[in-house]
C-alpha positions, -999 to +999 in steps of 0.1 A: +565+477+442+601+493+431+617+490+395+592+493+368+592+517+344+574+548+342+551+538+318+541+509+336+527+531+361+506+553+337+489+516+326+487+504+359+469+538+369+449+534+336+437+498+346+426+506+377+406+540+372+391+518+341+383+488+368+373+514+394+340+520+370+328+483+359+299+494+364+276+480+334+283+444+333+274+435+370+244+448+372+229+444+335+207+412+338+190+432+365+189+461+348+171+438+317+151+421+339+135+446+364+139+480+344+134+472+309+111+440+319+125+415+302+128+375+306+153+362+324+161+337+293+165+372+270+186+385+295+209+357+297+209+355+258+218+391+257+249+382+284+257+358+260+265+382+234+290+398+258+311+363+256+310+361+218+320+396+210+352+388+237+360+360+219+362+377+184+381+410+205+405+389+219+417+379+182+410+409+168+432+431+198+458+408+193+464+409+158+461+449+159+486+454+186+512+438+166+505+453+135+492+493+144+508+489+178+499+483+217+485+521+222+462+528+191+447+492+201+445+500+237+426+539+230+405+523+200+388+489+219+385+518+248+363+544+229+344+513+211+337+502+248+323+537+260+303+542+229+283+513+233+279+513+273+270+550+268+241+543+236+232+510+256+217+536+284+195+553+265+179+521+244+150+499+255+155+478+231+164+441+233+182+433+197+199+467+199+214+464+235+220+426+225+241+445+198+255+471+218+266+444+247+286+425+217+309+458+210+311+464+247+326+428+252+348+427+220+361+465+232+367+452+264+388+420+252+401+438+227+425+459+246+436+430+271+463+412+250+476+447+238+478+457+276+496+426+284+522+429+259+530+462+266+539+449+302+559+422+283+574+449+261+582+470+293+591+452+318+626+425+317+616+388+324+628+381+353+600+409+372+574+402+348+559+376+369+557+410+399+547+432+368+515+411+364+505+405+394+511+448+405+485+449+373+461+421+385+457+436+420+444+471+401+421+450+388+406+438+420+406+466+439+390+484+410+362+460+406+358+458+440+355+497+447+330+498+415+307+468+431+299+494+460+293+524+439+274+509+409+250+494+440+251+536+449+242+549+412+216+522+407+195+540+439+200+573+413+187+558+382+207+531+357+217+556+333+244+565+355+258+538+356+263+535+320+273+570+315+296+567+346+307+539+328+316+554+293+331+588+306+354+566+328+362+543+300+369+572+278+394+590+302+414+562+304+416+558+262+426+597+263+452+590+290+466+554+269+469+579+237+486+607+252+503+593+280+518+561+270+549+552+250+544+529+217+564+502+228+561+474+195+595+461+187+608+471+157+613+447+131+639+431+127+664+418+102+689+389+097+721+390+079+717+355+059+679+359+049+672+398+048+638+413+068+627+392+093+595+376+081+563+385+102+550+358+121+511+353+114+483+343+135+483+313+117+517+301+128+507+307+163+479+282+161+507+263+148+531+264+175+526+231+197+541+240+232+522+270+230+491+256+222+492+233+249+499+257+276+463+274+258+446+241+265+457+236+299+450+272+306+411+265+294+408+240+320+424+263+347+397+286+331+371+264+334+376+261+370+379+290+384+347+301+363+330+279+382+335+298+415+309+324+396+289+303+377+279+269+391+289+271+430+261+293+437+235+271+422+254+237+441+257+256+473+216+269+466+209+234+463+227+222+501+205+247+516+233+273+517+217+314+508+226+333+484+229+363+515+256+337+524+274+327+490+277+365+488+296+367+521+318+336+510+324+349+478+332+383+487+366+365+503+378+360+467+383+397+464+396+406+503+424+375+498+434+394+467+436+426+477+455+417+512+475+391+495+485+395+459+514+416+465+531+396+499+528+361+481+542+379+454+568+388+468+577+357+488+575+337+455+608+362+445+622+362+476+622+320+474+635+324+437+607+303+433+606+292+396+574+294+370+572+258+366+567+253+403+546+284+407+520+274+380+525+239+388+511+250+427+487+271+413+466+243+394+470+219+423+455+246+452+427+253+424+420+216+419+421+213+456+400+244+466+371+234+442+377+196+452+370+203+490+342+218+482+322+188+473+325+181+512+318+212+523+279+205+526+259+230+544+291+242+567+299+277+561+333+281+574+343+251+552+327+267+524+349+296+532+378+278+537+376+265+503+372+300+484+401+310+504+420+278+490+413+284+460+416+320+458+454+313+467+458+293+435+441+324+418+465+345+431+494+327+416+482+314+385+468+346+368+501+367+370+522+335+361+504+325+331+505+358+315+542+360+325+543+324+306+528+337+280+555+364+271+582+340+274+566+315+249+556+344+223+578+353+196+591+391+201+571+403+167+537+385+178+535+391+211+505+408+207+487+379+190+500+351+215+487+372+243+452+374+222+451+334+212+458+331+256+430+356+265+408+333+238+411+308+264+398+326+290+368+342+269+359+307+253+361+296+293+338+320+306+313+306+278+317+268+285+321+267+325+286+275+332+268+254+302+296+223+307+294+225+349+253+227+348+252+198+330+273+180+352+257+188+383+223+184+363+234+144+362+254+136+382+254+160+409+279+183+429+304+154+440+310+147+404+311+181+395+339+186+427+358+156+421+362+165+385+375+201+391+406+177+413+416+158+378+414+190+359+438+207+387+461+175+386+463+175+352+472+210+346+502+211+370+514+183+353+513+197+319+525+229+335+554+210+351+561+196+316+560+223+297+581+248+319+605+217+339+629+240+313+635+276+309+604+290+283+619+305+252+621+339+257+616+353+220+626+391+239+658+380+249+659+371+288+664+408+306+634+430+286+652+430+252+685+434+263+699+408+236+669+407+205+672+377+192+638+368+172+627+337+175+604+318+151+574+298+163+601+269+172+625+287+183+649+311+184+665+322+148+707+328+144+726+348+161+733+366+133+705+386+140+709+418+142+680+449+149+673+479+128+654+506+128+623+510+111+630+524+073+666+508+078+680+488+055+703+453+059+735+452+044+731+421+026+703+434+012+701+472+004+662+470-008+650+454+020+626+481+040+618+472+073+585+480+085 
């Protein structure tokens, strides 16, 4: 885990002492249910609000990281986060922690696409695939580690787990603001047309390949969601306990943690490219879910597939965000990485209301056989889109050679970069912000 910058450490270290305390979210339909003594309807409509107020961060964080910068984003969706898990603790009531869950989930989103172009910003393409996947083991082991205290805390009383929860959260927006380098590109300037014009959230909407790689991400989404969602309802309903689906489950996390960082590395050892990587990745997704519709009441099979598809987890969730930065235009990263982590937030709303109504009708095989299509599909579209090298917007060995590229592609190599306040010399009045 050699050959990253400094400052990729300090984030990495940030993510995982931030993941290390997740404690809130896990455990707050309980806490609504049994503490507070709500329905379980008003607790799932006050969950709900965490999936709306990601979908609104996500845009909102990417927008803000490319226009005030990756580390003002990062430290302000941070504090918004720990003030509203630390009011939440000391409220009973429903609309105002329905409220307060809103800001935690649009702080929480928020910061995600300006972390990710940071790495993008940091680290040279060819290790950004390794950079990602460094960042998505912190993740696990965090959220692992904060399963078994939260469970701890809850014996103490709830309000430290939302206390622990803010002071955590806060550390780590002190650390991003002190500790951490600004690393937006400058903007740049060409030497037929003058200052480079911005690229707008609008135009990335607008760009097609993109776009696609969003909508095949969204099914990829929609899968794995499922693993959380709907499997243990189907597995409830083959006579399978939830003691059990808790010990099957629990493999997602052990696979991760034992194996993010050797498949990793075997991918780059093999030179493996990202076509074939994401390509893989859909088809052991589609198949891990797939298998499960035979599974029936056998729980090493049921194992089996989480382990399957925990694999395609493994490759896909690194790789895409890797994608991502290769597809983004150097000046927008920040957005691109927010319209991608949309995906995944619109995802996490859909999967359970789209995969209970399938098994609702037509039951678990259907449910199964249709997570297969989606996987076949993706890796396709994946193989498609990325059969070529992705336009690289940074220049292909972390900004090495900046050449901006426009939502179509790369602009004339004319281009030439200046520092902020400079000035072109075709066009003396142009200020470059």
């Amino acid at each position: 885990m050699t050959g990253f910058p400094g400052g990729f450490w300090v984030l990495w270290s940030a993510t995982l002492v931030n993941r290390m305390a997740t404690f809130v979210y896990p455990f707050l339909g309980i806490y609504l249910t049994t503490e507070l003594g709500y329905s379980a309807t008003t607790a799932g409509l006050v969950l709900a609000t965490f999936g709306i107020g990601s979908v609104a961060g996500s845009l909102v964080g990417g927008e803000l990281s490319d226009r005030i910068g990756r580390r003002p984003t990062m430290a302000g969706a941070q504090l918004l986060a720990a003030a509203s898990t630390a009011i939440m603790g000391f409220t009973p009531n429903g609309a105002t922690i329905a409220a307060l869950v809103f800001f935690m989930g649009f702080g929480v989103s928020a910061s995600r696409p300006a972390v990710q172009a940071m790495i993008v910003d940091m680290v040279p393409q060819k290790d950004r695939v390794r950079a990602f996947s460094v960042n998505y083991w912190a993740v696990n082991i965090g959220f692992g580690f904060s399963a078994v205290v939260a469970g701890y805390l809850v014996h103490q009383g709830y309000l430290w787990i939302f206390l622990g929860d803010a002071v955590t959260t806060l550390i780590c927006a002190v650390v991003m603001w002190v500790r951490l380098p600004e690393t937006r590109p400058e903007r740049a300037v060409t030497a037929s047309s003058g200052t480079e014009a911005p690229i707008s959230s609008r135009q990335v909407f607008r760009d097609s390949r993109f776009m696609t790689f969003c909508l095949l991400a969204l099914g990829v989404w929609l899968m794995m969601y499922q693993g959380w969602s709907i499997l243990p309802v189907d597995m409830a309903e083959r006579g399978i306990s939830t003691q059990a689906y808790g010990l099957i489950i629990a493999l997602n996390g052990v696979v991760i943690v034992l194996l993010q960082i050797p498949v990793t590395a075997l991918v780059k050892a093999r030179r493996v490219g990202l076509a074939l990587v994401l390509m893989f990745s859909a088809v052991l997704l589609g198949a891990g879910f797939g298998l499960t519709g035979l599974a029936g009441t056998s729980l090493i099979f049921s194992a089996l597939c989480v382990v399957i598809w925990t694999l395609g987890e493994i490759l896909y969730a690194p790789a895409s965000s890797a994608a991502v930065g290769d597809l983004a235009h150097r000046q927008a990263r920040g957005r691109y990485q927010g319209v991608y982590s949309l995906s995944n937030s619109v995802a996490s709303v859909l999967a359970p209301l789209l995969g209970g109504l399938v098994l609702d009708h037509w039951g678990g095989h259907a449910l199964w056989s249709l997570c297969v299509a989606v996987g076949v599909v993706a890796a396709a579209g994946f193989w498609i889109l990325f059969r070529r090298p992705a336009r690289d917007a940074a220049g292909s060995e972390g900004d090495v050679e900046d050449k901006p590229a426009g939502p179509q592609g790369p602009v004339s190599n004319s281009t030439v970069r200046l520092p902020a306040g400079a000035v072109s010399a075709q066009s003396s009045t142009a200020g470059i912000g």
